[in-house]
C-alpha positions in Angstrom: 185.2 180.4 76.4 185.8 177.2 78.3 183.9 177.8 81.8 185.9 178.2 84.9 186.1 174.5 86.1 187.3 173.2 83.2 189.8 174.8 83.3 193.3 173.5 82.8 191.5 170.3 82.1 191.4 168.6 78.7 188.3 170.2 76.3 187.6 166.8 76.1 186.2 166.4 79.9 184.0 169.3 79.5 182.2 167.4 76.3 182.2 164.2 78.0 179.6 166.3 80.9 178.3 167.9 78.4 177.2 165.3 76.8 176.6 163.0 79.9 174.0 166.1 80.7 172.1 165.2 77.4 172.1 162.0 77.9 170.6 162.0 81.4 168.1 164.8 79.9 166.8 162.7 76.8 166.4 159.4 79.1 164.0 161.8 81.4 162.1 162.8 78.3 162.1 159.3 76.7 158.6 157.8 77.6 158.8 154.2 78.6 159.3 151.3 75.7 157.3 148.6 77.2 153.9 149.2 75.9 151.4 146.5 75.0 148.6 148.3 73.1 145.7 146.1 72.5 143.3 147.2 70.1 139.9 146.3 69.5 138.3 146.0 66.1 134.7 145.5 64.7 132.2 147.1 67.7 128.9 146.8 66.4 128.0 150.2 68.4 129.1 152.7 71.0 127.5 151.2 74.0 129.0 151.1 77.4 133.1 150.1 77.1 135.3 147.7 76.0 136.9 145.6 79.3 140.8 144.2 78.6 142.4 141.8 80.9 146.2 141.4 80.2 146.9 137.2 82.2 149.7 136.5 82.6 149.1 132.3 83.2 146.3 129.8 82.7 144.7 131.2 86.4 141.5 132.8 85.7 141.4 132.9 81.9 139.5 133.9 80.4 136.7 134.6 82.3 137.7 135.7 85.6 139.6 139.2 84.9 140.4 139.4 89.2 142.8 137.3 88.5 144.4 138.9 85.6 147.7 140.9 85.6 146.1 143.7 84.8 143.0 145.3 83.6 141.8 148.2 81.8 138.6 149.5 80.3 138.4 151.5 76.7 135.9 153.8 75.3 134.8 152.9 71.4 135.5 155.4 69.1 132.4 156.3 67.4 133.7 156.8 64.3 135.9 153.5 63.4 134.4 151.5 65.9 137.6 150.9 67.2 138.9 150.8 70.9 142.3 151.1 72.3 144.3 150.8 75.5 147.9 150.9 76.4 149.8 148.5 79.1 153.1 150.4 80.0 155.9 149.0 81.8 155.5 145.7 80.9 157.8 142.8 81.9 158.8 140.4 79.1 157.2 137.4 79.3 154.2 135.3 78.3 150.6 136.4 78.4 147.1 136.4 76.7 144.9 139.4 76.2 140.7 138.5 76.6 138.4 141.5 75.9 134.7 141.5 75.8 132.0 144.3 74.6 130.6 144.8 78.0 127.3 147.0 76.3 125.3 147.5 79.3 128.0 148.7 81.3 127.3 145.6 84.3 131.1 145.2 84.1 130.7 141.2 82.8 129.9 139.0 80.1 126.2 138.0 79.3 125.5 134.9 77.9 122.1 133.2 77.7 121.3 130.3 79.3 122.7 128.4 77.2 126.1 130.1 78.5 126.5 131.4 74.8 127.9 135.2 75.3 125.2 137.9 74.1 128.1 140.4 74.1 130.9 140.6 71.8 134.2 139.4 73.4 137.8 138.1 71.7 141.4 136.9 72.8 144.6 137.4 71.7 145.7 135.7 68.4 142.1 135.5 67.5 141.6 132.4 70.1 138.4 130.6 69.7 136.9 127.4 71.8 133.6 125.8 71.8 133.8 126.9 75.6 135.8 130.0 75.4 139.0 130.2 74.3 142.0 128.2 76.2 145.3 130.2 77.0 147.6 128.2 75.6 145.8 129.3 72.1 145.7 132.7 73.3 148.8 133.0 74.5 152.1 135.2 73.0 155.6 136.0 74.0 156.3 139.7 74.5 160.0 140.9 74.3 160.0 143.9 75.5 159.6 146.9 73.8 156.4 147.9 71.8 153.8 145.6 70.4 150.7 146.4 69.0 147.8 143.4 69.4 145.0 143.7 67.4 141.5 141.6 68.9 138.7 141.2 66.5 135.1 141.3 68.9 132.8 138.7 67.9 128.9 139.0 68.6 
């Protein structure tokens, strides 16, 4: 039975809201495509957290995560070692991910004083630098969408 408003109308206008209803309801229930999940390989133990700064320009990386575009800490899983963390809603453009093992929980790196890091840390596309890693090595081009980067931590 065609409903009341419809009609004397063509069929076809009552599937073209019907289906402009399922379309509006499935874009509701569709989470958001721009995800940047960073994940963290090779703890050497539970302790404390693993601290990710997403930066979106030279400005602070890699050591000074205030200036970062965003920031997020991650719990290790105990079992694989493994951490992970999930930037939604981000814009396409360029960045570089830097992550360190921050195992007593002080919320920074510790080096020695020698300035050698005593935690594990890593960078996007495994980055390496007799002084830290440089952004320009670090950096990527996200296009939208999701993409998973995997950081190895080095101790």
């Amino acid at each position: 039975m065609i409903p009341p408003r419809f009609r004397g109308r063509p069929i076809s206008s009552f599937f073209v809201a019907l289906s402009l209803l399922f379309a509006t309801l499935l874009s509701a229930q569709t989470p958001n495509s721009a995800t940047l999940t960073v994940r963290i390989l090779s703890a050497r133990n539970v302790n404390g957290v693993v601290r990710i700064a997403l930066f979106q320009s030279t400005d602070g990386f890699p050591g000074d995560a205030s200036k970062a575009l965003r920031t997020q800490p991650a719990k290790i899983d105990p079992q694989t070692l493994t951490a992970q963390t999930v930037f939604s809603g981000i814009p396409q453009g360029t960045y570089a991910v830097m992550v360190f093992h921050d195992e007593n929980g002080n919320g920074k790196l510790d080096k020695n004083v020698l300035g050698v890091p005593k935690e594990g840390y890593g960078a996007s596309r495994d980055a390496r630098g007799a002084f830290g890693p440089k952004y320009d090595d670090a950096r990527f081009d996200y296009r939208g969408g999701g993409l998973t980067m995997p950081i190895t931590l080095r101790y």
